[in-house]
Every structure is written in structure tokens, then in C-alpha cells.
mmCIF file of the N, C-alpha and C atoms, coordinates in Angstrom:
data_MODEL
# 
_entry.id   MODEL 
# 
loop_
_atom_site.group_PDB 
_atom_site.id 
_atom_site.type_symbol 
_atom_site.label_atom_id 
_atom_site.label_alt_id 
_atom_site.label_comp_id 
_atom_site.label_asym_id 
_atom_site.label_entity_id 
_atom_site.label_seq_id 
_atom_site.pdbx_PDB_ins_code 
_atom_site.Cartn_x 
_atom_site.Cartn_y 
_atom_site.Cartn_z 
_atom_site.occupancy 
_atom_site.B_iso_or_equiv 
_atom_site.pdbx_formal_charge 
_atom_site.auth_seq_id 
_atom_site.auth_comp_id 
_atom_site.auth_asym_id 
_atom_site.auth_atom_id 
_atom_site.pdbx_PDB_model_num 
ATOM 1   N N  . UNK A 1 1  ? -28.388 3.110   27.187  1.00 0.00 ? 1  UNK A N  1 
ATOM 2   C CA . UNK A 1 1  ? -27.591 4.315   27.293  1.00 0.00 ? 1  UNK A CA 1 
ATOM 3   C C  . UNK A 1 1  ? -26.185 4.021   26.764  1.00 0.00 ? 1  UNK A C  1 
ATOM 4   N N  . UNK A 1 2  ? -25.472 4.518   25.840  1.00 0.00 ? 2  UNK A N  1 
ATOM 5   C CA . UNK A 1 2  ? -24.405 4.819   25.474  1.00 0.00 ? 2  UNK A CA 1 
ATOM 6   C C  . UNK A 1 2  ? -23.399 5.390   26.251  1.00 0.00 ? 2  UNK A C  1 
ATOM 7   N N  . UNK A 1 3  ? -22.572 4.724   26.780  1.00 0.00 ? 3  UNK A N  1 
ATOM 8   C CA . UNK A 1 3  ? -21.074 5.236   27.216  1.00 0.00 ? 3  UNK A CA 1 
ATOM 9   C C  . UNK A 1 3  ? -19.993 6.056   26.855  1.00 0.00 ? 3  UNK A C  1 
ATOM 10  N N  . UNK A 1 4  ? -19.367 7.074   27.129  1.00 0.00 ? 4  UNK A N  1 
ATOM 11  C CA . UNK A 1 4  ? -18.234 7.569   25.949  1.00 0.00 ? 4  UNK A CA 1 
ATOM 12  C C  . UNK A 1 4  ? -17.032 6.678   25.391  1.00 0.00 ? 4  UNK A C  1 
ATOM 13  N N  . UNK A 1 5  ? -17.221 5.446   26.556  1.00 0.00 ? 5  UNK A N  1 
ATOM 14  C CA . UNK A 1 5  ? -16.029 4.287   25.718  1.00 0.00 ? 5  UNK A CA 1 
ATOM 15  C C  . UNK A 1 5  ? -16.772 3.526   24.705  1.00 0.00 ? 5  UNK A C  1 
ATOM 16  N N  . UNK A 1 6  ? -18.401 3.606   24.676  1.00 0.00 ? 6  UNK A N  1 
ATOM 17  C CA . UNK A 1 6  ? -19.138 2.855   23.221  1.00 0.00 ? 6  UNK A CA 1 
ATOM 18  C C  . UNK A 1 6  ? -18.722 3.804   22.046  1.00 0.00 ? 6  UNK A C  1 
ATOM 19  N N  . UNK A 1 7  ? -18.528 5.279   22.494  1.00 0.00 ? 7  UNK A N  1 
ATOM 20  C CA . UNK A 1 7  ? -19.115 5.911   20.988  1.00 0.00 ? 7  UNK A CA 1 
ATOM 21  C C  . UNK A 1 7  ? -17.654 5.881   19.967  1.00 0.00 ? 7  UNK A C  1 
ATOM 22  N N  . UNK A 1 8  ? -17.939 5.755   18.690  1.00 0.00 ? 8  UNK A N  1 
ATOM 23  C CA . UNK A 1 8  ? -16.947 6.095   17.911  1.00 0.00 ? 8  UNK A CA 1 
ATOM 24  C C  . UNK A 1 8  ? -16.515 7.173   17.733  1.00 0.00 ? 8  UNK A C  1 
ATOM 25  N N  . UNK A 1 9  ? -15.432 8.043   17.620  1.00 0.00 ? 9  UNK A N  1 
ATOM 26  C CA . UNK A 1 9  ? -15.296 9.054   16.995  1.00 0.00 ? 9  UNK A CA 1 
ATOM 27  C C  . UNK A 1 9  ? -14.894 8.817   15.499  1.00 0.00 ? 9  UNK A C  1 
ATOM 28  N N  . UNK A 1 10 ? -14.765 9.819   14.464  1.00 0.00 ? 10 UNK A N  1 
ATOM 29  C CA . UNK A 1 10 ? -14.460 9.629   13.448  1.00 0.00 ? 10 UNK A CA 1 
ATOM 30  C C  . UNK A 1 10 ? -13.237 9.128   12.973  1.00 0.00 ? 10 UNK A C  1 
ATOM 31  N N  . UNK A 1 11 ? -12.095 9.642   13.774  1.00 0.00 ? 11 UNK A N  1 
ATOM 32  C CA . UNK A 1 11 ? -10.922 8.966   13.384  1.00 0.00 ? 11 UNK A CA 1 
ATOM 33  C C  . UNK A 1 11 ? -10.860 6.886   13.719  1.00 0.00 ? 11 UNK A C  1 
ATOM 34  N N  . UNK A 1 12 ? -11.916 6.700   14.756  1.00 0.00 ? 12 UNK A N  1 
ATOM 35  C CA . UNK A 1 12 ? -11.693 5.538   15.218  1.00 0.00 ? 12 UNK A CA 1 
ATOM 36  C C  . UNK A 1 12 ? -12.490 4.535   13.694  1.00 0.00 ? 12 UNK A C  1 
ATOM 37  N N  . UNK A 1 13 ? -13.662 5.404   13.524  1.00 0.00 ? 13 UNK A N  1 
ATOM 38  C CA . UNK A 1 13 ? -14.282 4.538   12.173  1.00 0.00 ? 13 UNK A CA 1 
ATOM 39  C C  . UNK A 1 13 ? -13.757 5.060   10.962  1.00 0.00 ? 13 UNK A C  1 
ATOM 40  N N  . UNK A 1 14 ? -13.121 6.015   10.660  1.00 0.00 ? 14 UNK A N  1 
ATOM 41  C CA . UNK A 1 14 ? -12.387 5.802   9.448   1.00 0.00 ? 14 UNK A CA 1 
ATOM 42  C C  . UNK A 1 14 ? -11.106 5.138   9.503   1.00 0.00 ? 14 UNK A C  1 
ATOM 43  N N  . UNK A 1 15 ? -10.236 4.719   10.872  1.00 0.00 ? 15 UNK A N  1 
ATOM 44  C CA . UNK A 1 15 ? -8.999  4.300   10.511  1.00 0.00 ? 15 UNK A CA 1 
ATOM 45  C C  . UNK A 1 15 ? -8.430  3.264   9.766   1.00 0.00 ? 15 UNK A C  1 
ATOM 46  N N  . UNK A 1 16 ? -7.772  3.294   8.796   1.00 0.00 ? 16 UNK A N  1 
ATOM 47  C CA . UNK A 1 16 ? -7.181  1.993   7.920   1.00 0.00 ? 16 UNK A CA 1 
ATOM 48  C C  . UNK A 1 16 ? -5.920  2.390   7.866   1.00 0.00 ? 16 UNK A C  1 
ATOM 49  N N  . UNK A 1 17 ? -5.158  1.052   7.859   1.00 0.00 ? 17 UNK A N  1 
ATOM 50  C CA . UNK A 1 17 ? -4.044  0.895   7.606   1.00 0.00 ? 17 UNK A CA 1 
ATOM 51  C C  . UNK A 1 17 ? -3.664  0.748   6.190   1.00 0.00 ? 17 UNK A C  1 
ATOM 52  N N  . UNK A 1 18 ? -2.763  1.908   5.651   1.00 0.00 ? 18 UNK A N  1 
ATOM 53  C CA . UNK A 1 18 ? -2.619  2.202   4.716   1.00 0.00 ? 18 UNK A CA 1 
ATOM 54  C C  . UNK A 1 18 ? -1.269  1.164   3.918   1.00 0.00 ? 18 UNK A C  1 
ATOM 55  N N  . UNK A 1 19 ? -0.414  0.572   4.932   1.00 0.00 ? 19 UNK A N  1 
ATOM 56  C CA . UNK A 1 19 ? 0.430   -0.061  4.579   1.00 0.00 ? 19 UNK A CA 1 
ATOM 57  C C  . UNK A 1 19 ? 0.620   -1.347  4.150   1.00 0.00 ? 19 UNK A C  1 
ATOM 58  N N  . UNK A 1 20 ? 0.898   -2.386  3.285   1.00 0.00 ? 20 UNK A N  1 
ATOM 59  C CA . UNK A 1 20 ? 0.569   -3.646  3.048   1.00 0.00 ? 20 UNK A CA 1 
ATOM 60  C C  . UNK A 1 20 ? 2.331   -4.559  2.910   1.00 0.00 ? 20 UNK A C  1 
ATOM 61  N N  . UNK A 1 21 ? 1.483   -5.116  3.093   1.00 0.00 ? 21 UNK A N  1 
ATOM 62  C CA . UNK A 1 21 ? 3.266   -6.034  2.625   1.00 0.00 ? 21 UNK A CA 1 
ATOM 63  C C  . UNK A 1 21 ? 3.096   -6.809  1.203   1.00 0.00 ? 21 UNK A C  1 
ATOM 64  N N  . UNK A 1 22 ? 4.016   -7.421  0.496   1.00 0.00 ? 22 UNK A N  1 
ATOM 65  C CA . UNK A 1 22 ? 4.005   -8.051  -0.869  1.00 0.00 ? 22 UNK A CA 1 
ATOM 66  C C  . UNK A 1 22 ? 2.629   -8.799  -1.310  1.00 0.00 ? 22 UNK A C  1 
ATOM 67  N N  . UNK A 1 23 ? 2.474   -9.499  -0.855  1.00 0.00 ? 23 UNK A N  1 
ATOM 68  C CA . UNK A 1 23 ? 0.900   -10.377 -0.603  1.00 0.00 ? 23 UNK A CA 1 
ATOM 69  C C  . UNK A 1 23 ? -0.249  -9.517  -0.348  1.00 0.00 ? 23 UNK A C  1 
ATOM 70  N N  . UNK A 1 24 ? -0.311  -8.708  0.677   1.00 0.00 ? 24 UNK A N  1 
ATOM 71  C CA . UNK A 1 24 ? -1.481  -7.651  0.796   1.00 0.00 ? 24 UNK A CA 1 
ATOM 72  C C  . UNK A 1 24 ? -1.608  -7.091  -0.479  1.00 0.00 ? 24 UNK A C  1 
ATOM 73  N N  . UNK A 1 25 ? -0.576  -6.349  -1.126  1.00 0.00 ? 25 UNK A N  1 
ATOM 74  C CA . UNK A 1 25 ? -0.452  -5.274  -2.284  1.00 0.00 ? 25 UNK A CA 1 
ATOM 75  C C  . UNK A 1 25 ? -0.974  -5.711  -3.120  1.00 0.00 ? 25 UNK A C  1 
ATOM 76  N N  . UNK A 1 26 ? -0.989  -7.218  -3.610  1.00 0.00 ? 26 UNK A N  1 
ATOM 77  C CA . UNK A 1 26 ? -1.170  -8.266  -5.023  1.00 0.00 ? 26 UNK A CA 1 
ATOM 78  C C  . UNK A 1 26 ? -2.710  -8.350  -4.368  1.00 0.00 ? 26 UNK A C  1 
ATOM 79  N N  . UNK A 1 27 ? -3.327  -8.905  -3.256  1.00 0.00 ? 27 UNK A N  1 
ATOM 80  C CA . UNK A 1 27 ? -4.408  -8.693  -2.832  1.00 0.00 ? 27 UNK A CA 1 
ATOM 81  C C  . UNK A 1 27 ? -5.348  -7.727  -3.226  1.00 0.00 ? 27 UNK A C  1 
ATOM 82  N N  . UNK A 1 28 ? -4.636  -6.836  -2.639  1.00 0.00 ? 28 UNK A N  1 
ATOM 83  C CA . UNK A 1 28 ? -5.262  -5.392  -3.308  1.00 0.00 ? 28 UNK A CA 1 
ATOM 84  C C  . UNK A 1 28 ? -5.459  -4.717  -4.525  1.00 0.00 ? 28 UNK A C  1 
ATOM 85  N N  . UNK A 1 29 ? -4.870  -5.466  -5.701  1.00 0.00 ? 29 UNK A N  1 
ATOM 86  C CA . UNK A 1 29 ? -4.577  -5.230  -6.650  1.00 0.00 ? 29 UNK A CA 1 
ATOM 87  C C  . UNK A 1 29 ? -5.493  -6.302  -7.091  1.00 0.00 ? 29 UNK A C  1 
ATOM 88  N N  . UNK A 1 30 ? -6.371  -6.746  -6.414  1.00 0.00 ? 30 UNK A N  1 
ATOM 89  C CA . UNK A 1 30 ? -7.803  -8.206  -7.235  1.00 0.00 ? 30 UNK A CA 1 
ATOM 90  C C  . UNK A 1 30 ? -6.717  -8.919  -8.275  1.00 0.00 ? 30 UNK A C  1 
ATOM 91  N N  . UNK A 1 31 ? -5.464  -9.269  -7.523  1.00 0.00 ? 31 UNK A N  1 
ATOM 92  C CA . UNK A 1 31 ? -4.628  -10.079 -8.057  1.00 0.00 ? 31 UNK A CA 1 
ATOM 93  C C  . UNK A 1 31 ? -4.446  -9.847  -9.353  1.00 0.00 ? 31 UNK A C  1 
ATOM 94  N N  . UNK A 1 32 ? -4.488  -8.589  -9.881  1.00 0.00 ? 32 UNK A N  1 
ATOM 95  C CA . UNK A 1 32 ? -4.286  -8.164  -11.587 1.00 0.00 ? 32 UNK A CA 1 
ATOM 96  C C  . UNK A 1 32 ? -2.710  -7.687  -11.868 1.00 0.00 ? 32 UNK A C  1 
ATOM 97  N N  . UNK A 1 33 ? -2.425  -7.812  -10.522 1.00 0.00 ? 33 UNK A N  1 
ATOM 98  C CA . UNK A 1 33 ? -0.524  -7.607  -10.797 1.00 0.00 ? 33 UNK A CA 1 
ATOM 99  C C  . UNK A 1 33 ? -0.070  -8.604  -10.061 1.00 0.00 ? 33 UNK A C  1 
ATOM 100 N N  . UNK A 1 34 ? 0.582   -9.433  -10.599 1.00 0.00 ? 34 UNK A N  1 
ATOM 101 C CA . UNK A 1 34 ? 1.250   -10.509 -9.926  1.00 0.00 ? 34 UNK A CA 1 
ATOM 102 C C  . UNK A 1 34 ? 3.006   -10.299 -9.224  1.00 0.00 ? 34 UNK A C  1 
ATOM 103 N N  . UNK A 1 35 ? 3.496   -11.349 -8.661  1.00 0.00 ? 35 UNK A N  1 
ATOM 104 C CA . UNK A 1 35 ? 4.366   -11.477 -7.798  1.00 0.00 ? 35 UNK A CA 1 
ATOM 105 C C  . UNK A 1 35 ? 5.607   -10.905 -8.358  1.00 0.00 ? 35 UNK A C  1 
ATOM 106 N N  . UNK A 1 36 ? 6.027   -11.239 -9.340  1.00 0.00 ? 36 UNK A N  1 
ATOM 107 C CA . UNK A 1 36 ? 7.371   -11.485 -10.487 1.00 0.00 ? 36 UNK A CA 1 
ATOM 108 C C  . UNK A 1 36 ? 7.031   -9.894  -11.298 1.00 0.00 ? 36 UNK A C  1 
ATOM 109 N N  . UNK A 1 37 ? 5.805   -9.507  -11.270 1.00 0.00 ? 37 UNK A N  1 
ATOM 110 C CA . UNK A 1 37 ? 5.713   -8.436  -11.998 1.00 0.00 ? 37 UNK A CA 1 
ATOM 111 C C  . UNK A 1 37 ? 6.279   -7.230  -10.939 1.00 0.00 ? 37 UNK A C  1 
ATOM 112 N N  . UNK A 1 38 ? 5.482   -7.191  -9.167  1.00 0.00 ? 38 UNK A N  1 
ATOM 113 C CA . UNK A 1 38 ? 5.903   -6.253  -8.811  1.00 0.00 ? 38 UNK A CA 1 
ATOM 114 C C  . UNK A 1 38 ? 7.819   -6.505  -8.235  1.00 0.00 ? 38 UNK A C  1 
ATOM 115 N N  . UNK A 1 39 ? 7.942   -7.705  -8.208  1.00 0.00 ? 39 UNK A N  1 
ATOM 116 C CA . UNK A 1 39 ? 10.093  -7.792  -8.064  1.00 0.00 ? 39 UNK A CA 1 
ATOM 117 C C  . UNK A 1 39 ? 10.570  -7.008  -9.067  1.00 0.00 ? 39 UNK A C  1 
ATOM 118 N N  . UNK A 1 40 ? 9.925   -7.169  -9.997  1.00 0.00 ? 40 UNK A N  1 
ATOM 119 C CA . UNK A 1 40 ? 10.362  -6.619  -11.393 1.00 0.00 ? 40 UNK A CA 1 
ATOM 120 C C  . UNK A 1 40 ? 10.507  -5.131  -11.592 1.00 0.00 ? 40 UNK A C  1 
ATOM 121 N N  . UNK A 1 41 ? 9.198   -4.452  -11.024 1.00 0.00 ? 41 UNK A N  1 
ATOM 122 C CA . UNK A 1 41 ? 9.216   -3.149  -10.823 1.00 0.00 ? 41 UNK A CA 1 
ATOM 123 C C  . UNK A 1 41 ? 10.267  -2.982  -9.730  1.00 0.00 ? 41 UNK A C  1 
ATOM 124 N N  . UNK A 1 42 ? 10.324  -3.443  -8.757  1.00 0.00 ? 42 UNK A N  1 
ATOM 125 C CA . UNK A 1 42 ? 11.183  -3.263  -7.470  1.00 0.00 ? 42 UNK A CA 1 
ATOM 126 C C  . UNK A 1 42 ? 12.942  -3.060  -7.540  1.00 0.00 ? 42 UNK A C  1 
ATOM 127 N N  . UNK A 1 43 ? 13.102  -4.218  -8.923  1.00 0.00 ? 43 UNK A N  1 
ATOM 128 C CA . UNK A 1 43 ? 14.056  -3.751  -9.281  1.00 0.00 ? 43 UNK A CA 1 
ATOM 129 C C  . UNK A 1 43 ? 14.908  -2.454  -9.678  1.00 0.00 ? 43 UNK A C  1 
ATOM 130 N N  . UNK A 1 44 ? 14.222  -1.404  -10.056 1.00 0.00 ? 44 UNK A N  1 
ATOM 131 C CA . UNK A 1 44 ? 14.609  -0.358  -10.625 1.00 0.00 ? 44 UNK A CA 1 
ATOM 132 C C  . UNK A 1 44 ? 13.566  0.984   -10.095 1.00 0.00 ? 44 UNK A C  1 
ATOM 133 N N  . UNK A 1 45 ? 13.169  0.569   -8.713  1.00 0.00 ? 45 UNK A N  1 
ATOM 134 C CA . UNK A 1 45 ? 12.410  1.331   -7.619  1.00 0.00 ? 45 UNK A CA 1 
ATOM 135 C C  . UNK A 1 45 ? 13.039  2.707   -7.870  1.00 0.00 ? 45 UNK A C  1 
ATOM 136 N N  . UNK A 1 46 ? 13.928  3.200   -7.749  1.00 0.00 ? 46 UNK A N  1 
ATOM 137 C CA . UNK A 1 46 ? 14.530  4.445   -7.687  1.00 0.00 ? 46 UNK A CA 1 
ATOM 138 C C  . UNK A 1 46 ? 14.195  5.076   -9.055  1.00 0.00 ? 46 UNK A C  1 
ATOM 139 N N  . UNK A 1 47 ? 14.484  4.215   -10.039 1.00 0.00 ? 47 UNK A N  1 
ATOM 140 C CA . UNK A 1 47 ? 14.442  5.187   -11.504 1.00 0.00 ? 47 UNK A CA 1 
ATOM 141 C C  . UNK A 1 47 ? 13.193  5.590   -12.068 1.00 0.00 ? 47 UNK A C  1 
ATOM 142 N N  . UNK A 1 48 ? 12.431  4.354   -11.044 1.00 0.00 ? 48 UNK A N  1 
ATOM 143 C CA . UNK A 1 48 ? 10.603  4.593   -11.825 1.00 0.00 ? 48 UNK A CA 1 
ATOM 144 C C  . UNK A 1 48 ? 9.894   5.078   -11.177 1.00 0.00 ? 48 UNK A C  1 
ATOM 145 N N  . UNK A 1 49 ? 10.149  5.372   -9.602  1.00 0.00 ? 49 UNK A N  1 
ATOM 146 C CA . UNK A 1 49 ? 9.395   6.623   -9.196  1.00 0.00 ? 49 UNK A CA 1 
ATOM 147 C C  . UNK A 1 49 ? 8.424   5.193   -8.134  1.00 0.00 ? 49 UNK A C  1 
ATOM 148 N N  . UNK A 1 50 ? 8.819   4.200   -7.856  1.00 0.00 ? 50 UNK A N  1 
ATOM 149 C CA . UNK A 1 50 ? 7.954   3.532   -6.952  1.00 0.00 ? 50 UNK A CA 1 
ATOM 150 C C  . UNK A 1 50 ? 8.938   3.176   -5.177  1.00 0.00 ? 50 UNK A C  1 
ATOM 151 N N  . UNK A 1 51 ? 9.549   3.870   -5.790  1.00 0.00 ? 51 UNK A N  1 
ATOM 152 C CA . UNK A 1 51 ? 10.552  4.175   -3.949  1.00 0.00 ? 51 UNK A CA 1 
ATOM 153 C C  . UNK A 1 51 ? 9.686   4.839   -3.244  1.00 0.00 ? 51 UNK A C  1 
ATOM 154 N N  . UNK A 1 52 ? 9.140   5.367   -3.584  1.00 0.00 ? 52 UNK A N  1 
ATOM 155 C CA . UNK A 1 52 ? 7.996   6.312   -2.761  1.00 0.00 ? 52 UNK A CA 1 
ATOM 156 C C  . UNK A 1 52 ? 7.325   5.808   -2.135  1.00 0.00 ? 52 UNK A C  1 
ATOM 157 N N  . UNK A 1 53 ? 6.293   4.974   -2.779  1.00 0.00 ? 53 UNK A N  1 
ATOM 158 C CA . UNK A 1 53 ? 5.892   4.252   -2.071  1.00 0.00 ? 53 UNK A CA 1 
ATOM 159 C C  . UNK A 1 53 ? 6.007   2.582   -1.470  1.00 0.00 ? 53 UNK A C  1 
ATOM 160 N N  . UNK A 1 54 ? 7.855   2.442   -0.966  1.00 0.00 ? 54 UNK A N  1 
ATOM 161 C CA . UNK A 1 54 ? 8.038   1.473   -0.129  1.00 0.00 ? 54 UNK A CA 1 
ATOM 162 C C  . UNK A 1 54 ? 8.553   2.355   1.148   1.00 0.00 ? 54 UNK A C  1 
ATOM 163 N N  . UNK A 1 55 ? 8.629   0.678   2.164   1.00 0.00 ? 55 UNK A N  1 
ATOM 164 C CA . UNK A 1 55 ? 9.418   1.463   3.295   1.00 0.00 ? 55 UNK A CA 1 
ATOM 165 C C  . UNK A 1 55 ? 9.571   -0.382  3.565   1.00 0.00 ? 55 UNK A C  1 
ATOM 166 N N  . UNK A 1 56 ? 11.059  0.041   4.093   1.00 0.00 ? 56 UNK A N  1 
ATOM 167 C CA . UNK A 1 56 ? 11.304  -1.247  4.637   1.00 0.00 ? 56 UNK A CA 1 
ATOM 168 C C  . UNK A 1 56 ? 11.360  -0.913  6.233   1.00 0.00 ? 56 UNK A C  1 
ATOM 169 N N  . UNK A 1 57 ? 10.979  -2.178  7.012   1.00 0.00 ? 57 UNK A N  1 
ATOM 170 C CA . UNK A 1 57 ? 10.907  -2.462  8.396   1.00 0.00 ? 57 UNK A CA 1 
ATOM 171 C C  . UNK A 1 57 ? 11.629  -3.619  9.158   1.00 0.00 ? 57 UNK A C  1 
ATOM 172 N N  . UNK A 1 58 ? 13.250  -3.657  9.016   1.00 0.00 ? 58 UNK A N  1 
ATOM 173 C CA . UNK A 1 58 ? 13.146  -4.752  9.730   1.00 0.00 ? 58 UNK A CA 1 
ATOM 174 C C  . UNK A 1 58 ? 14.124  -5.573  7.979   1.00 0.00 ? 58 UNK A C  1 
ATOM 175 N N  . UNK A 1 59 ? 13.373  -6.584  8.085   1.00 0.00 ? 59 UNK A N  1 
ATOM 176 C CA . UNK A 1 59 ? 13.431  -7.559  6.845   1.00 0.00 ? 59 UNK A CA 1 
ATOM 177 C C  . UNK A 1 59 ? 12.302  -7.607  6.365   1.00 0.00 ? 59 UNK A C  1 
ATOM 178 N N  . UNK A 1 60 ? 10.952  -6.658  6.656   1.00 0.00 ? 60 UNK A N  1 
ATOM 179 C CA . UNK A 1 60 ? 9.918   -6.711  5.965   1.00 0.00 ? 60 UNK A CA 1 
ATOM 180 C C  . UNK A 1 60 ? 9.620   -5.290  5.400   1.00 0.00 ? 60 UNK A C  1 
ATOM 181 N N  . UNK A 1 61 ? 9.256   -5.468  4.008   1.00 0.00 ? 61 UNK A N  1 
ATOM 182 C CA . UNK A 1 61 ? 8.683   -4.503  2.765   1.00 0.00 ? 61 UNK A CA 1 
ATOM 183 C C  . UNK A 1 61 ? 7.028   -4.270  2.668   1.00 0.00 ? 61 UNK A C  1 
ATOM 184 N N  . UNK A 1 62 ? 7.080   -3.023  3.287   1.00 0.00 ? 62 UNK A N  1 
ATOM 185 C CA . UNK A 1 62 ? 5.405   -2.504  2.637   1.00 0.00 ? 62 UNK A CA 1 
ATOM 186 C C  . UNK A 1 62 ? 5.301   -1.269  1.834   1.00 0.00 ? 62 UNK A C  1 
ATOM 187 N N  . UNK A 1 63 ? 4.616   -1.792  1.130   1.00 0.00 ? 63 UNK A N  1 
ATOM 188 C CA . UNK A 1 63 ? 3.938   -0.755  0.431   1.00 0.00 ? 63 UNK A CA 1 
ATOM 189 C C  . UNK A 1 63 ? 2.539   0.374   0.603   1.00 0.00 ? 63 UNK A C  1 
ATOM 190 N N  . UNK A 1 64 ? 2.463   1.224   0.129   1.00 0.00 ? 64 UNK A N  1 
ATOM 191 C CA . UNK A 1 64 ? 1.392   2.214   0.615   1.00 0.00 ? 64 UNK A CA 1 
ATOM 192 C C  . UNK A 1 64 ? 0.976   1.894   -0.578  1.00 0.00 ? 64 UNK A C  1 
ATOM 193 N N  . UNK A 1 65 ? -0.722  1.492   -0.330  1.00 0.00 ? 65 UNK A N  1 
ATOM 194 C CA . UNK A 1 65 ? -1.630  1.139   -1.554  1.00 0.00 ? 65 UNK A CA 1 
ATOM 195 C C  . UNK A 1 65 ? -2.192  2.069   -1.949  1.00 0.00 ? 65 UNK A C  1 
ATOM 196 N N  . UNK A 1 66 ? -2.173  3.742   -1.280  1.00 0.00 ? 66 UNK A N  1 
ATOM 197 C CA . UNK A 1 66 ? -2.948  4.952   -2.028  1.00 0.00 ? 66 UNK A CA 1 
ATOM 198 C C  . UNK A 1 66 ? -1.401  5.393   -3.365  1.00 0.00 ? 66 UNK A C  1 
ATOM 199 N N  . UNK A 1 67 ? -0.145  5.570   -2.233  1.00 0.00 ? 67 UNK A N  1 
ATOM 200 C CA . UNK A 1 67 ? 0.426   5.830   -3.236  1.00 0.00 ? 67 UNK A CA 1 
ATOM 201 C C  . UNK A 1 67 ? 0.999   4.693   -4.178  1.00 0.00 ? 67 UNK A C  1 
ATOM 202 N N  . UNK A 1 68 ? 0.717   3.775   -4.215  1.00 0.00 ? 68 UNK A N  1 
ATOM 203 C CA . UNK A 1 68 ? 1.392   2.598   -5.274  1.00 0.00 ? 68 UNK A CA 1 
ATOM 204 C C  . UNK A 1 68 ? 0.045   2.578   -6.807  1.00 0.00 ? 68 UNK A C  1 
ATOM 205 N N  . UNK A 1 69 ? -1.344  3.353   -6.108  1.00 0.00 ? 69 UNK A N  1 
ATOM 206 C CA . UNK A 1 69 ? -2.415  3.070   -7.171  1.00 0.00 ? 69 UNK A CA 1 
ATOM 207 C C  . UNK A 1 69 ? -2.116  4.528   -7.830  1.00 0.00 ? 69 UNK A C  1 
ATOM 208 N N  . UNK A 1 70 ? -1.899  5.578   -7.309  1.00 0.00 ? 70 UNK A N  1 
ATOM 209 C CA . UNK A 1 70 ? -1.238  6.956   -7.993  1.00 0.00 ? 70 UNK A CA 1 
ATOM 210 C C  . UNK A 1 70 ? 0.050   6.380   -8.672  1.00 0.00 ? 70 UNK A C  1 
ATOM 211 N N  . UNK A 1 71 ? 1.046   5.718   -8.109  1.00 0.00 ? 71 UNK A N  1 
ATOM 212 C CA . UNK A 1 71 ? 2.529   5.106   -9.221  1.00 0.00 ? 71 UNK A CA 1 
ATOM 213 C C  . UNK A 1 71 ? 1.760   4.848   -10.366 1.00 0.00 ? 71 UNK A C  1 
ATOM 214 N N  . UNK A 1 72 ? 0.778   3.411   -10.291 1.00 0.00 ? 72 UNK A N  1 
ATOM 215 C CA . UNK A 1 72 ? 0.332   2.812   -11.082 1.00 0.00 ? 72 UNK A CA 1 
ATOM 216 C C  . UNK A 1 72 ? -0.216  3.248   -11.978 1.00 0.00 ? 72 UNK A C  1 
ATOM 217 N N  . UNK A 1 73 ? -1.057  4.364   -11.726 1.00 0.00 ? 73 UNK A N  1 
ATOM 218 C CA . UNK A 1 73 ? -2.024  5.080   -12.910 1.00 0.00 ? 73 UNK A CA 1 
ATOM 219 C C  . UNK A 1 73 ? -1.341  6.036   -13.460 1.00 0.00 ? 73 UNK A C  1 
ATOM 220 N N  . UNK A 1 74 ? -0.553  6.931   -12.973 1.00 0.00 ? 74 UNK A N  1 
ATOM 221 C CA . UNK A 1 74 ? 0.810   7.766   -13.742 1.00 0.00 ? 74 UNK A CA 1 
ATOM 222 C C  . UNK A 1 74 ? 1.120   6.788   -14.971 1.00 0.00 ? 74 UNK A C  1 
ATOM 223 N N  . UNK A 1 75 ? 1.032   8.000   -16.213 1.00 0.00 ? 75 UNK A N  1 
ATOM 224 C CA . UNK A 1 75 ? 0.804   7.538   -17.057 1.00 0.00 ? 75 UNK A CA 1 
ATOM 225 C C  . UNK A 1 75 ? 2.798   7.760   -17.637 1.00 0.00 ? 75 UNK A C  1 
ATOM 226 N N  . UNK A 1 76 ? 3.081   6.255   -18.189 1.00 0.00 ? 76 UNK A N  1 
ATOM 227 C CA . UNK A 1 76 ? 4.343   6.704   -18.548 1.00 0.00 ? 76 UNK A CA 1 
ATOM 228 C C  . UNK A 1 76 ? 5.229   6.196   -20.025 1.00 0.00 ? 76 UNK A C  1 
ATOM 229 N N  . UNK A 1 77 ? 5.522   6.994   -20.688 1.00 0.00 ? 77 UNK A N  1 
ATOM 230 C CA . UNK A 1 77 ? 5.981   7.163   -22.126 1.00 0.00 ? 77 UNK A CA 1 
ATOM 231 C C  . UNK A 1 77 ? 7.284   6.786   -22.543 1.00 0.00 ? 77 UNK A C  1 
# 
């Protein structure tokens, strides 16, 4: 017999944490963007439209990996 503290609800099995820190992000990225590449972008966060997706906490930097793969694929001229 199943309990109501066994069952999942949907929010409990879809939840992910959307936020990563420097290392997670490059992780997530199957290591195809490296370290020096995203400082690089970071540098000029405001002008290129990837402020969006940081947030600082503290002395620690995460990034949102839905919106950093929308930055990423924005196509730019």
C-alpha cells in the first residue's frame, strides 16, 4: 500500500535546479565552452545580453542554463 508521503506529485518529479555555478555551466555545456571563453563573455555581460542570465549570491556566480542556451543560440551579427 502506498502512503501519501510515498507518492510523487508532479512538481516533486519534475523539479530541477535551474541554476549552476561556473563549473556546472561548462559541465553542461559537454565542456564545448570552456573557462576563459565564458570570463570572456562575462566581461562585457551587459552589452551582450548575458546579464540575464547571471545572478550573483554572496561571492558566488550562477548562471541559468535554460536562459544561457537561448543567449547562446541567439544568433548574432
Amino acid at each position: 500500500m502506498i502512503t501519501d508521503a510515498q507518492q510523487e506529485t508532479p512538481q516533486q518529479k519534475d523539479s530541477t535546479f535551474d541554476w549552476v555555478t561556473l563549473p556546472g555551466l561548462i559541465a553542461h555545456t559537454n565542456n564545448q565552452v570552456s573557462e576563459s571563453q565564458l570570463r570572456w563573455w562575462l566581461r562585457s555581460k551587459s552589452t551582450n545580453g548575458l546579464a540575464k542570465c547571471v545572478r550573483l549570491r554572496g561571492r558566488k556566480m550562477y548562471f541559468n542554463k535554460q536562459l544561457f542556451n537561448a543567449w547562446f543560440e541567439k544568433e548574432v551579427v
